[in-house]
C-alpha positions as CSV (number, residue, x, y, z in Angstrom):
1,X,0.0,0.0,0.0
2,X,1.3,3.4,-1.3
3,X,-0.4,6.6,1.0
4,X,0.2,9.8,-1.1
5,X,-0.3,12.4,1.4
6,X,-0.4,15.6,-0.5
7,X,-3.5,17.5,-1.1
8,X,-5.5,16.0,-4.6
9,X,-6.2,19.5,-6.1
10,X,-8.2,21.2,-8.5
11,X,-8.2,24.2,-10.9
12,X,-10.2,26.0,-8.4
13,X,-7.9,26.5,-5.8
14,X,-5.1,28.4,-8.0
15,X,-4.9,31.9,-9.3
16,X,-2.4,33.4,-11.6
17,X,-0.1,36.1,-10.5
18,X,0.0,39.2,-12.7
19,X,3.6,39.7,-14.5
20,X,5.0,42.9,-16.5
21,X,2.8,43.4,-19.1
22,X,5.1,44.8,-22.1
23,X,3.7,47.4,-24.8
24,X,3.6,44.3,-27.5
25,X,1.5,42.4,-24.9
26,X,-2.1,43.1,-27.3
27,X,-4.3,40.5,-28.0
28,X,-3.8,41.1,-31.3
29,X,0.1,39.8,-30.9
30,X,-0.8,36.5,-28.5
31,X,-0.5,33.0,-30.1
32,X,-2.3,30.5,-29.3
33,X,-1.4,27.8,-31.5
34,X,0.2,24.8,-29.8
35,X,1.1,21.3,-31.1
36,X,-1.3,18.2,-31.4
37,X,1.3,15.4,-31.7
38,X,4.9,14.4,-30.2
39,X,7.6,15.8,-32.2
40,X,11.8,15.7,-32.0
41,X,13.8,18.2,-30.5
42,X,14.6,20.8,-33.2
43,X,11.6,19.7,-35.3
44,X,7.5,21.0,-35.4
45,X,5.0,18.6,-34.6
46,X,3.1,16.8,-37.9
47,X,-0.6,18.2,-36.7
48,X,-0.9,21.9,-34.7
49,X,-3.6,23.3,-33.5
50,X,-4.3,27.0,-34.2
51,X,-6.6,27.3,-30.8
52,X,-5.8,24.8,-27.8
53,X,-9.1,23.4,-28.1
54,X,-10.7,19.9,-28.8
55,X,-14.3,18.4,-28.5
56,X,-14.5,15.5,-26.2
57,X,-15.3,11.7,-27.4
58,X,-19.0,11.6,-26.8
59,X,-21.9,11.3,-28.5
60,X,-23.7,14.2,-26.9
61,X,-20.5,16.6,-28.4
62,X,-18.4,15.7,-31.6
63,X,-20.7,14.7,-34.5
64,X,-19.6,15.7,-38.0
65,X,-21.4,19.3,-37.7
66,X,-19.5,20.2,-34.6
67,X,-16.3,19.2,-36.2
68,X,-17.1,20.8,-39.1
69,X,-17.8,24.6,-37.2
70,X,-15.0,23.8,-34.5
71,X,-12.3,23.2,-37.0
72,X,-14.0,26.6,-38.8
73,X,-12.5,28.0,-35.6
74,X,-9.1,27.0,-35.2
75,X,-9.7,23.7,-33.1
76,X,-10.4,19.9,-33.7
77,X,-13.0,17.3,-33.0
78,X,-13.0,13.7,-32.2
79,X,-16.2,12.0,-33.6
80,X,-17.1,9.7,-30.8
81,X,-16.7,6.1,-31.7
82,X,-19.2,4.6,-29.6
83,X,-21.8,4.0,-32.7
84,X,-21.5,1.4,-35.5
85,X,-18.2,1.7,-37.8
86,X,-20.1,2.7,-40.8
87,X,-21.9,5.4,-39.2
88,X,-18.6,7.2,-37.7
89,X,-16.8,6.9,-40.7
90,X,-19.6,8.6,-42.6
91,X,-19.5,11.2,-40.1
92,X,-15.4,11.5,-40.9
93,X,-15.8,11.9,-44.6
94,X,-18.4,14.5,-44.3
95,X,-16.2,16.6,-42.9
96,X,-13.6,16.0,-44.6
97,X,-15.5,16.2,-47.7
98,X,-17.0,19.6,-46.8
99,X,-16.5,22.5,-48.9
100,X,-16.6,25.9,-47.1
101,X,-20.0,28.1,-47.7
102,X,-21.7,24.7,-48.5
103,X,-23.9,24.0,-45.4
104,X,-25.7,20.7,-45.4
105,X,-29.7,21.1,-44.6
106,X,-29.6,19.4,-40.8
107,X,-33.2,20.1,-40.4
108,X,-35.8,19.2,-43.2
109,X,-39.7,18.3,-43.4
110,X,-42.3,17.0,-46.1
111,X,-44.8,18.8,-48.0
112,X,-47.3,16.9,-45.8
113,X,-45.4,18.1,-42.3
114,X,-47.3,20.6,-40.8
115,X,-47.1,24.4,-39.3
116,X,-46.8,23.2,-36.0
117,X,-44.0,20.8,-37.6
118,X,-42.2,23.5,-38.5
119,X,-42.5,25.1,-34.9
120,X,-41.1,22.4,-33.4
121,X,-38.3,22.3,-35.9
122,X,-37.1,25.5,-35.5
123,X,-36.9,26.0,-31.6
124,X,-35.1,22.4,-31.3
125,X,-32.7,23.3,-34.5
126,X,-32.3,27.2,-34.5
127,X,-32.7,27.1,-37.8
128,X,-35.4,29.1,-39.7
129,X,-34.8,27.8,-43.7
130,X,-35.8,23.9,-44.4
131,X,-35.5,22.0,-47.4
132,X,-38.8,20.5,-48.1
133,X,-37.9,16.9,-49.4
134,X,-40.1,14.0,-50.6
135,X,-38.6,11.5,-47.6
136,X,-38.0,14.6,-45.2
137,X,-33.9,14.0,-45.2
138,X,-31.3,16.1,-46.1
139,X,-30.4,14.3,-49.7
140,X,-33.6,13.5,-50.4
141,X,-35.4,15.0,-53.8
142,X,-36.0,18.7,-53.5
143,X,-39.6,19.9,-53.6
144,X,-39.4,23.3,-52.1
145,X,-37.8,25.9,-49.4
146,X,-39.9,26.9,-46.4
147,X,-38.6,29.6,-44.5
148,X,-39.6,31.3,-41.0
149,X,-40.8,34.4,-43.1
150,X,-43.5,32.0,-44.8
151,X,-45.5,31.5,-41.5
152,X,-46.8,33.4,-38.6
153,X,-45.9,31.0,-35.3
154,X,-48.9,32.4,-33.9
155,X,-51.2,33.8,-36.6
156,X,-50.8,30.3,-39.4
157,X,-53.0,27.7,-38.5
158,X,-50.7,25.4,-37.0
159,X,-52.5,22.1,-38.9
160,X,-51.7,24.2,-42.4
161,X,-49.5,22.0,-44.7
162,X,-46.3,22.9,-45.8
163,X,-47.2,22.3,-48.7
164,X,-49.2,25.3,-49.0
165,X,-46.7,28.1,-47.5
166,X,-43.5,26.9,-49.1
167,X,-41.8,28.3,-52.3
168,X,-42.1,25.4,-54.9
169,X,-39.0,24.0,-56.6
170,X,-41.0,25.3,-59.9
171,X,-40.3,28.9,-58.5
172,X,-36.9,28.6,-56.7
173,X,-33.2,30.0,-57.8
174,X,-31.3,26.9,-57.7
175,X,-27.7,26.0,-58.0
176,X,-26.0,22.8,-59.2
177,X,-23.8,20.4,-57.4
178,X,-20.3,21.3,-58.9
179,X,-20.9,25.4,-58.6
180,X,-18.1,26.9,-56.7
181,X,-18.8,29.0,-53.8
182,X,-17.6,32.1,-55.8
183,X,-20.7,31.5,-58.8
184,X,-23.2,31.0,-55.7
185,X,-22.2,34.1,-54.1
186,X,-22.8,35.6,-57.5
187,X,-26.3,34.1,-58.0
188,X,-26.9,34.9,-54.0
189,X,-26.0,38.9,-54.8
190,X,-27.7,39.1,-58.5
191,X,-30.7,37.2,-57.6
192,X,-31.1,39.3,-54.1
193,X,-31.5,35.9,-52.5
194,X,-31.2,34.7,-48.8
195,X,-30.3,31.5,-49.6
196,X,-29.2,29.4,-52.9
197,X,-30.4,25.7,-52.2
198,X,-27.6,23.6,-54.5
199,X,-29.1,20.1,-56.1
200,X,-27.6,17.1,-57.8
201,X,-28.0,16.0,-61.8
202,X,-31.0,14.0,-60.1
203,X,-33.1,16.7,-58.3
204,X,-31.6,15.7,-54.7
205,X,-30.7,18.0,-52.1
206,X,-26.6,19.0,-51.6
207,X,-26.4,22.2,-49.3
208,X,-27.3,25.8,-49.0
209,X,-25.4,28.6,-49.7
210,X,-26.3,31.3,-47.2
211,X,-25.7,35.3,-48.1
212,X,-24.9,35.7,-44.7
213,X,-22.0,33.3,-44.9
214,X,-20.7,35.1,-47.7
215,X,-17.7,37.1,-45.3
216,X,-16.8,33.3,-43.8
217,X,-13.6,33.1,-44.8
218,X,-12.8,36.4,-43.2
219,X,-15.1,35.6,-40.3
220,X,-12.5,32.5,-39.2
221,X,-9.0,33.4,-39.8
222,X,-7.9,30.6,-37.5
223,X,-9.4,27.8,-39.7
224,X,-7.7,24.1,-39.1
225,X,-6.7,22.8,-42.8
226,X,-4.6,19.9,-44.0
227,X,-2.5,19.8,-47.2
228,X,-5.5,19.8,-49.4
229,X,-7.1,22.6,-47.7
230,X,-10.0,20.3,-46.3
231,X,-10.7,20.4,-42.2
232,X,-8.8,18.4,-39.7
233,X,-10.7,15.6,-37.8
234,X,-10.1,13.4,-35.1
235,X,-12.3,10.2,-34.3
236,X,-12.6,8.2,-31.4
237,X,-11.3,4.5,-30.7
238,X,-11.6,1.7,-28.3
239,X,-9.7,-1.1,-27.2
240,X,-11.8,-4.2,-28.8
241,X,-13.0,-3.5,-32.2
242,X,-9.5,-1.5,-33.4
243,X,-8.7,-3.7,-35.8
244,X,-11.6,-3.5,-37.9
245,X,-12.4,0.3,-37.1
246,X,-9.3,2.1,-37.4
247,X,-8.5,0.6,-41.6
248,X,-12.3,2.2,-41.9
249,X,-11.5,5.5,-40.3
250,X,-8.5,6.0,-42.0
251,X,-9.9,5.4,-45.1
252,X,-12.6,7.9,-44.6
253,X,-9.6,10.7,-43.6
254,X,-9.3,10.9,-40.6
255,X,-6.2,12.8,-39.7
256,X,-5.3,11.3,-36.0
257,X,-7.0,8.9,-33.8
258,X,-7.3,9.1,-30.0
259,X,-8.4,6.0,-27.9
260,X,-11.3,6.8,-25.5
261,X,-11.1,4.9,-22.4
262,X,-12.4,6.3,-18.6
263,X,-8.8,4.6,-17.6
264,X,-5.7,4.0,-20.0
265,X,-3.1,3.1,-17.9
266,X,-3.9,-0.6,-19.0
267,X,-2.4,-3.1,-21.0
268,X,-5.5,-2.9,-23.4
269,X,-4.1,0.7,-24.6
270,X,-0.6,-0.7,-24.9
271,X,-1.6,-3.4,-27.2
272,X,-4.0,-1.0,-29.0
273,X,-1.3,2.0,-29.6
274,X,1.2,-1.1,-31.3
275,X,-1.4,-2.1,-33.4
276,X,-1.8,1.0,-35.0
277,X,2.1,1.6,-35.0
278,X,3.0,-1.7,-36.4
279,X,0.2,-2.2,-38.7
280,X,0.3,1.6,-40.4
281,X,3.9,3.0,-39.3
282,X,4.4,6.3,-37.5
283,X,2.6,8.2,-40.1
284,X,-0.6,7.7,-38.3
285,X,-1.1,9.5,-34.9
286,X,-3.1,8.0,-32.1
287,X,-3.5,9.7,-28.8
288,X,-4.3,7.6,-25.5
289,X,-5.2,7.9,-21.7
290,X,-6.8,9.2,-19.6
291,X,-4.0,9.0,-16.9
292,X,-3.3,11.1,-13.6
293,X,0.0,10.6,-12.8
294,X,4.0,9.8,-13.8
295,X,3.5,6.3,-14.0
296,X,1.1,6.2,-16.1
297,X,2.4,9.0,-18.5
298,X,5.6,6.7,-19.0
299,X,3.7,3.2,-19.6
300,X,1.7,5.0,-22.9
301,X,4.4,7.3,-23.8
302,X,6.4,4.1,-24.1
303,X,3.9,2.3,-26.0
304,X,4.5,4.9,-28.6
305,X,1.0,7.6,-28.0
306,X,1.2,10.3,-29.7
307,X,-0.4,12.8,-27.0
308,X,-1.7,11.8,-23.6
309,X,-4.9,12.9,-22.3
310,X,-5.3,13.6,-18.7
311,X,-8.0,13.5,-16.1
312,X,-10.2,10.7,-14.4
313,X,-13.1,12.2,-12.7
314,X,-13.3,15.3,-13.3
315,X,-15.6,15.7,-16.4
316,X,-19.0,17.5,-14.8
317,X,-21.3,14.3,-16.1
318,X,-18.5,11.8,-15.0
319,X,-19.2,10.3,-11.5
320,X,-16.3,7.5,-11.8
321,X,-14.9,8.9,-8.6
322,X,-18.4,8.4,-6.8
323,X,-18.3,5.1,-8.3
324,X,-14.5,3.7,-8.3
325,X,-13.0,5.3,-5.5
326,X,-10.1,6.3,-8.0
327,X,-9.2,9.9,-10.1
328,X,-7.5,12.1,-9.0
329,X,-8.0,16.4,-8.4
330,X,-7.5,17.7,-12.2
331,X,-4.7,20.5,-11.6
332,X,-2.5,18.2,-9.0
333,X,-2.9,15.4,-12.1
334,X,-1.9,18.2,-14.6
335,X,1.1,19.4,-12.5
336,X,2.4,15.7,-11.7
337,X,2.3,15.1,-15.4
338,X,3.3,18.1,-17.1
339,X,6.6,17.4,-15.6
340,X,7.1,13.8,-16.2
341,X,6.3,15.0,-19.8
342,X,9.3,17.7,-18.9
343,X,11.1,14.9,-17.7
344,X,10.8,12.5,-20.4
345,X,11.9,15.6,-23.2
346,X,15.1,15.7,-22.0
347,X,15.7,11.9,-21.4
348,X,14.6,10.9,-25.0
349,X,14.4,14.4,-27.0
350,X,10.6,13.6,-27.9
351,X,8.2,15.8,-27.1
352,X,4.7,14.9,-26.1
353,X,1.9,17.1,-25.6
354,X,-0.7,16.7,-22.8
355,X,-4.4,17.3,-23.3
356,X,-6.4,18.0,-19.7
357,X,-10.0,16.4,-20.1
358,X,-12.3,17.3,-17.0
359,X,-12.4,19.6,-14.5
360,X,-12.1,22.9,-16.5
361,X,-15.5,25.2,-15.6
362,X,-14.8,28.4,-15.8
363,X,-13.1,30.1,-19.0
364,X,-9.8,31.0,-16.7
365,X,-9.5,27.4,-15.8
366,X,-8.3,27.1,-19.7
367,X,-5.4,29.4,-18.6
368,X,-4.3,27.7,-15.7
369,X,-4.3,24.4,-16.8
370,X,-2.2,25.7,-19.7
371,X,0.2,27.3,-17.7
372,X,0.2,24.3,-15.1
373,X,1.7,22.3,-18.5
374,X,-1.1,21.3,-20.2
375,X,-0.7,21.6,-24.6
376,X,-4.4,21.7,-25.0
377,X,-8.3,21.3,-23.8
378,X,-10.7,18.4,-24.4
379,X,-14.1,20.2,-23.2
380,X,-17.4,18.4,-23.4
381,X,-19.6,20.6,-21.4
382,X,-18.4,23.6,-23.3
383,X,-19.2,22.1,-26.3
384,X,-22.7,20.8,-25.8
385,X,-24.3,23.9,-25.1
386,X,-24.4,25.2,-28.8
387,X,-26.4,25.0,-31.8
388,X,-23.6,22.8,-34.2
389,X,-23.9,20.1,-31.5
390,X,-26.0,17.3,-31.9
391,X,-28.3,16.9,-29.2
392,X,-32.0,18.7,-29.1
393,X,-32.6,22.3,-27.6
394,X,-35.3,21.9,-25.2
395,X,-37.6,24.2,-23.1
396,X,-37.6,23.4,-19.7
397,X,-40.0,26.3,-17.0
398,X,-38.9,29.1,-19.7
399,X,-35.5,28.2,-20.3
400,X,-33.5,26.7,-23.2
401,X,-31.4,23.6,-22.5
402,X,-29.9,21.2,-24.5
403,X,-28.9,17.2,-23.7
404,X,-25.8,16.2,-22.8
405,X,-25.2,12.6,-21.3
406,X,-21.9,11.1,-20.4
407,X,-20.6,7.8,-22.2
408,X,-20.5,6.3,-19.1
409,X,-24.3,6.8,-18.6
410,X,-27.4,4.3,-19.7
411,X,-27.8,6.2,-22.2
412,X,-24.4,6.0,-24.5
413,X,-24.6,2.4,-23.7
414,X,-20.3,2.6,-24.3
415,X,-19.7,-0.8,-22.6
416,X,-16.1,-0.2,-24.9
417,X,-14.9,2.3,-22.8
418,X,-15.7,1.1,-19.6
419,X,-15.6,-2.5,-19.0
420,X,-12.3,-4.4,-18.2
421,X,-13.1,-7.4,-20.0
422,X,-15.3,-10.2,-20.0
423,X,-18.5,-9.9,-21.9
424,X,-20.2,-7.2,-23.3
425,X,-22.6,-5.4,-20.7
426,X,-22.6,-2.1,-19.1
427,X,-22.5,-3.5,-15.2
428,X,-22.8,-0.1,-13.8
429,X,-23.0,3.6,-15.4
430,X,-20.1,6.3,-14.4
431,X,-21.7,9.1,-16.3
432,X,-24.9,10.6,-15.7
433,X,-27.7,12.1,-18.7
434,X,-28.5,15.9,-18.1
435,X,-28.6,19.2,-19.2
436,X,-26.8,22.0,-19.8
437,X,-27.8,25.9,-20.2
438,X,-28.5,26.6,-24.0
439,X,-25.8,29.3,-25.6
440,X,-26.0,29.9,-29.0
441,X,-23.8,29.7,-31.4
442,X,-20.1,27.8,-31.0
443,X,-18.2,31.1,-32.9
444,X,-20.0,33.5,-30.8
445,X,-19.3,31.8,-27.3
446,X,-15.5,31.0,-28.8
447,X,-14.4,34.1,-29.4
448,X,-16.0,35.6,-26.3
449,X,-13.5,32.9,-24.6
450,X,-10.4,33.1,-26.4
451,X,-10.9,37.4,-25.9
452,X,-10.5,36.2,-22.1
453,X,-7.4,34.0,-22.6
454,X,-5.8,36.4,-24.5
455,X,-6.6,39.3,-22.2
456,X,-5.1,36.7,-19.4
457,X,-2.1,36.1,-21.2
458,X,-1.8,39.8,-21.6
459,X,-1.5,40.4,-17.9
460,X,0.6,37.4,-17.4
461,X,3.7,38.9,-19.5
462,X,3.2,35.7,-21.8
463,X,2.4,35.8,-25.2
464,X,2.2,32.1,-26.6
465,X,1.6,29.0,-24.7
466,X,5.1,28.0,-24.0
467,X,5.6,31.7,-22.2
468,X,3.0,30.7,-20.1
469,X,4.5,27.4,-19.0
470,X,7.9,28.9,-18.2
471,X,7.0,32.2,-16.8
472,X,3.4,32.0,-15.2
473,X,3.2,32.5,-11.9
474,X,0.3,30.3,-9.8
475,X,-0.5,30.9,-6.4
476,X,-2.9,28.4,-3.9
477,X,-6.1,30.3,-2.6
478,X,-8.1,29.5,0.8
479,X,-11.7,29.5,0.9
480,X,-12.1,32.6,1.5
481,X,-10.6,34.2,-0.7
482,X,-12.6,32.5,-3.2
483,X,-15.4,34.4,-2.0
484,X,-13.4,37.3,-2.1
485,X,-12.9,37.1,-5.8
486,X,-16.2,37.4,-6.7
487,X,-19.4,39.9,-6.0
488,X,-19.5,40.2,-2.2
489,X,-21.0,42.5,0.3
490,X,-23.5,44.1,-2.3
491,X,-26.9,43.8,-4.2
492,X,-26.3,42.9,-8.0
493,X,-29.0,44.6,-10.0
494,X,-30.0,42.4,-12.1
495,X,-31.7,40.5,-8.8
496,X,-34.7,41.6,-7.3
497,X,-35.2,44.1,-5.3
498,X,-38.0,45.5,-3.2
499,X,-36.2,49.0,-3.1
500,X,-38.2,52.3,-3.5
């Protein structure tokens, strides 16, 4: 028995210490680009991320849409790999198939779907234009637009057919599959259209063009491209049907795997990581974990990972601790391994980046894990809360919400990542099904966060990521002064008051 006395810790209890801010200390000047993969002394890293940000593993999060607007913004998604090999590979050459400006329909009805169809559409979707298909699905044969200015939500009779308020595909502008985004913008401006719907040879539904996606490019300067200018992906592995999922992945593009696992300090990984080593050389990157300490760092850095991913417990649907008994406080597990990764540098000249999954709540908690050592952020959470993710927007006493389950829960049914062997049942959940408060769109909320990291980095004297990890300065807090650092000892406004 091994009794580690000092305090298991979390990104809570630390604040960073301002340092000199210099005159070239803008936001404008900080970088935030960091690498994805392990790399040589003296050499870059294969795969970089522009923003230290990826989507976590889990079917609630990383589906082929939020890939798609994440890696729009800089950052990269793993499409969760607890569905049927087919389906995830699908999702993996979507994006990677995906031309910018060229937005597949996600939301779609029939001429015989109804008003309050439509309704009900819109406030789970956010959208306000659907394709109006013979089946109802995004590919299916064109038949019309419908669009939120062709019904009244509360003056259209609700059991009116869609048939009757939408614009015909005898009376719409179309475009044809093989346009470039140039000639639709053209068509969008000349024809004074809000949207150009773009069909096959056949009659089937491709994508819209939208005019307000016309500035794109110049709305995300930090966008995440390979060789071939199409979008980075990641997807998501585990350690039983590797050999027949990762040929399939590759094949539909994806550009690094990472294996998914509540623990990955196991021999399952090891085996799993040579696998994909021996069978398609170095060439193909594969991530592993999670882990929380030296020990475990070594074993998969050994096995040959690519990155290590860090955190048991700490995820805000994850209740493994509750269950196991075992995790670990995120920032002591960030700390411990940030410098065995240190350590390991100078031993073997290979550098391999960290990625801290869990734990991170409030946007400053990015910073400090960053400047505790960690490369990069897996968020879930974060994620889920915005329209490109998958899961419905519901109304709940007034409010918007949308789903967001663990893969540990019932619901995910992801028996791969958390069984130890034997057969093929989920014996007990460590992840619960919830909600979390509906916000909008993924750019908006992004750049509202990276403005805060930057503005942190600004104050820290630090302007890339590997400034922060040499020079930022972390102090422990009490209790108290916790309270201390936020509204105390007044009235906020926006509560309610019975003042006269």
């Amino acid at each position: 028995m091994a009794i580690i006395n000092d305090i298991s810790r979390t990104f809570n209890e630390f604040l960073l210490i301002p340092g000199l801010t210099k005159k070239e200390h803008t936001p404008d000047n900080i970088d935030l680009s960091t690498p994805l993969v392990k790399f040589k002394k003296g050499e870059e890293s294969a795969l970089k991320l522009n923003i230290p940000f990826v989507s976590a593993i889990m079917q609630a999060v990383s589906d082929d849409n939020l890939a798609i607007a994440l890696a729009k913004n800089g950052g990269l998604s793993f499409i969760f790999g607890s569905q049927p090999i087919e389906l995830q590979a699908a999702m993996i050459s979507r994006v990677k198939s995906h031309k910018a400006g060229f937005v597949k329909s996600r939301a779609n009805l029939t001429p015989d779907s109804t008003i309050q169809d439509a309704v009900d559409l819109k406030e789970k979707s956010g959208f306000s234009t659907f394709g109006v298909t013979i089946d109802g699905s995004s590919n299916g044969k064109l038949l019309g637009v419908v669009t939120g200015r062709d019904f009244h939500p509360e003056r259209t009779p609700r059991e009116g057919k869609i048939a009757d308020y939408m614009t015909p595909i005898d009376k719409l502008i179309v475009g044809q599959l093989g346009v470039s985004l140039t000639e639709a913008n053209e068509i969008i401006w000349d024809k004074k259209l809000n949207s150009l719907p773009i069909i096959d040879n056949e009659g089937n539904l491709d994508s819209f063009v939208f005019r307000k996606d016309y500035d794109s490019h110049k709305l995300h300067p930090y966008e995440l491209l390979d060789d071939h200018k199409k979008f980075l992906v990641g997807a998501g592995i585990n350690t039983r049907d590797y050999k027949e999922r990762v040929p399939k992945l590759l094949e539909a593009g994806a550009d690094v795997l990472c294996i998914d696992s509540s623990d990955g300090y196991s021999e399952w990984q090891y085996d799993t990581i040579r696998y994909v080593k021996d069978t398609f050389g170095d060439s193909v990157k594969i991530g592993a974990g999670n882990i929380v300490d030296k020990e475990g760092f070594n074993y998969l850095a050994d096995a040959g990972a690519d990155f290590i991913k860090v955190g048991i417990g700490g995820g805000s649907i994850c209740i493994t601790r509750e269950q196991k008994g075992i995790g670990r406080g995120q920032a002591t597990s960030v700390i411990e391994v940030a410098k065995a990764r240190d350590e390991y540098f100078e031993k073997t000249g290979i550098y391999i980046p960290i990625c801290t999954d869990g734990g991170t709540v409030q946007d400053y908690h990015m910073v400090l894990a960053m400047a505790m050592g960690a490369d990069f952020i897996m968020m879930g959470r974060y994620f889920a809360r915005f329209d490109e993710s998958p899961t419905k927007k519901v109304k709940i006493e007034g409010n918007y919400f949308k789903e967001y389950w663990g893969e540990g829960s019932n619901r995910a049914r992801n028996w791969q990542r958390y069984d130890s062997g034997g057969n093929s049942s989920l014996k007990f959940e460590e992840g619960v099904d919830s909600y979390v408060p509906y916000a909008g769109k993924l750019k908006d909320n992004m750049d509202r966060t990276i403005a805060k990291i930057k503005s942190t980095m600004c104050s820290c004297g630090c302007a890339n990521l590997d400034e922060m990890k040499r020079n930022a300065k972390i102090t422990l807090v009490s209790s108290t002064s916790i309270i201390e650092g936020g509204a105390h000892d007044v009235v906020v406004k926006s509560e309610k008051t019975n003042a006269t």
